[in-house]
C-alpha positions in Angstrom: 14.7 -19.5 -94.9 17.3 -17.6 -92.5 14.1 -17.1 -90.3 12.9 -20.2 -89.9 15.9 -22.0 -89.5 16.7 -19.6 -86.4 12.7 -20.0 -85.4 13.4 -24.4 -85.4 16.6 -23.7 -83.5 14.9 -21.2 -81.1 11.9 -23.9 -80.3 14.8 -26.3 -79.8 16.5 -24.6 -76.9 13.4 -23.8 -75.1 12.2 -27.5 -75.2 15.4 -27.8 -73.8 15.5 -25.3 -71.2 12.1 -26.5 -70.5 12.9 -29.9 -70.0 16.0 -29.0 -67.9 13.8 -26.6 -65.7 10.9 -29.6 -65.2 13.6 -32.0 -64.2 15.1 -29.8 -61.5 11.9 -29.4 -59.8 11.2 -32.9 -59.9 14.5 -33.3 -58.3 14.2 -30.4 -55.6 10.8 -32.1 -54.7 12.0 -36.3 -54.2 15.1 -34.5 -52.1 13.0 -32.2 -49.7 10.6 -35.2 -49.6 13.6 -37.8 -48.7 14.5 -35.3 -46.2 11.2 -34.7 -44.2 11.0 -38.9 -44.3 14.6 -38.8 -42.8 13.8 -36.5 -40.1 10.1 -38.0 -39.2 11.9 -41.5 -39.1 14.8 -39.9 -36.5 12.7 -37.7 -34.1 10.3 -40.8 -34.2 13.0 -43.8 -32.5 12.6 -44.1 -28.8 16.3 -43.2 -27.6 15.4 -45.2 -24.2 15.9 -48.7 -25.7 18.8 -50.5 -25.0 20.7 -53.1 -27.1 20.5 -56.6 -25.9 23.1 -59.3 -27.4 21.2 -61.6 -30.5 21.7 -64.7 -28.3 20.7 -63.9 -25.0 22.8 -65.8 -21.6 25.9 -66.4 -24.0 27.8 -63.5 -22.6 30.2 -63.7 -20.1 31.4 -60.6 -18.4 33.6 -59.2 -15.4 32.6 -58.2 -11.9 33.2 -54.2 -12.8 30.8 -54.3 -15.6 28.5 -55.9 -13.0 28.8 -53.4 -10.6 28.5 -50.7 -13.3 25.3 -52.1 -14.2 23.9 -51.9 -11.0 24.7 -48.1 -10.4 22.6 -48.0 -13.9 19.9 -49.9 -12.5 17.3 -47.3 -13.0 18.5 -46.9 -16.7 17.8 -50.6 -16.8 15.0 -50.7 -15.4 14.9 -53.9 -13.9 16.0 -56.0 -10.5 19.4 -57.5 -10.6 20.2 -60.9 -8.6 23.9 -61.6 -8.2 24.8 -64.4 -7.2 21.5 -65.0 -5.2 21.5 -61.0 -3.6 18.9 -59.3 -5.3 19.1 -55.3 -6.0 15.5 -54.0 -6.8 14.8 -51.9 -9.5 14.2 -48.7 -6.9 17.2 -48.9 -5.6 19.0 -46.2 -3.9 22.4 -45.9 -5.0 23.9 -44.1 -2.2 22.8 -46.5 0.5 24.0 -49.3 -1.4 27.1 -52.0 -0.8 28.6 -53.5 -3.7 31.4 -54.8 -2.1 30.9 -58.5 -1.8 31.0 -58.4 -5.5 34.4 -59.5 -6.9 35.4 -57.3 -9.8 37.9 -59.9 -10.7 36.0 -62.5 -11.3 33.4 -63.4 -14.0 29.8 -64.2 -14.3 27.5 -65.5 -16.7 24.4 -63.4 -17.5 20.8 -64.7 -18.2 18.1 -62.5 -18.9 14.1 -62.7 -17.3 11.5 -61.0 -19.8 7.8 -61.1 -19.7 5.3 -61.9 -21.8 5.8 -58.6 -23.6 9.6 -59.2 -23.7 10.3 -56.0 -21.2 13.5 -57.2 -19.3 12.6 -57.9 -15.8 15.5 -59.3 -14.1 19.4 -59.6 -15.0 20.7 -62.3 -13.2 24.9 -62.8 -13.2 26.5 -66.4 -11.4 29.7 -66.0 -10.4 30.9 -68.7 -13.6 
């Protein structure tokens, strides 16, 4: 009787063990597959894309963040017209004057896309 008892408590603990063992690998496997999702869905975004506000020619900004976005005009990758002067897209910086541009003041943006949505122009009025 001793025997069997030990033999039903025996069978126990390995069911156990067994389960326990089964479950870990099961665990191991949805984390390593979380992970190689993870990592194809990071190396996958395109880090040249640029943030645009929801409601597009609400914003108002200041003539320095104007000026800074034409030294970034190649990051942009689009003409900007302010107030009527237009910068092209290929712009070269270092033969460039920004000084009529009043950093003081402010201007309304308003954004040209094409039919594809790709920004073409930035336009900021002196508001």
């Amino acid at each position: 009787m001793k025997n069997a008892a030990s033999m039903v408590e025996f069978s126990a603990l390995f069911f156990l063990f067994l389960t326990a063992l089964i479950s870990g690998s099961y665990l191991f496997e949805t984390t390593h597959q979380s992970l190689v999702e993870a990592d194809s869905t990071i190396s996958g975004r395109d880090r040249n894309l640029i943030e645009t506000p929801l409601i597009e020619g609400s914003e108002t900004v200041d003539g320095a963040s104007v000026v800074q976005s034409i030294f970034h005009i190649a990051e942009i990758n689009a003409d900007i017209q302010v107030d009527g002067l237009l910068y092209d897209k290929n712009l070269n910086m270092d033969y460039t004057d920004v000084s009529m541009i009043s950093v003081n003041d402010m201007y309304h943006t308003e954004y040209e896309r094409d039919s594809n949505g790709i920004l073409q122009k930035l336009i900021f009025r002196r508001v």
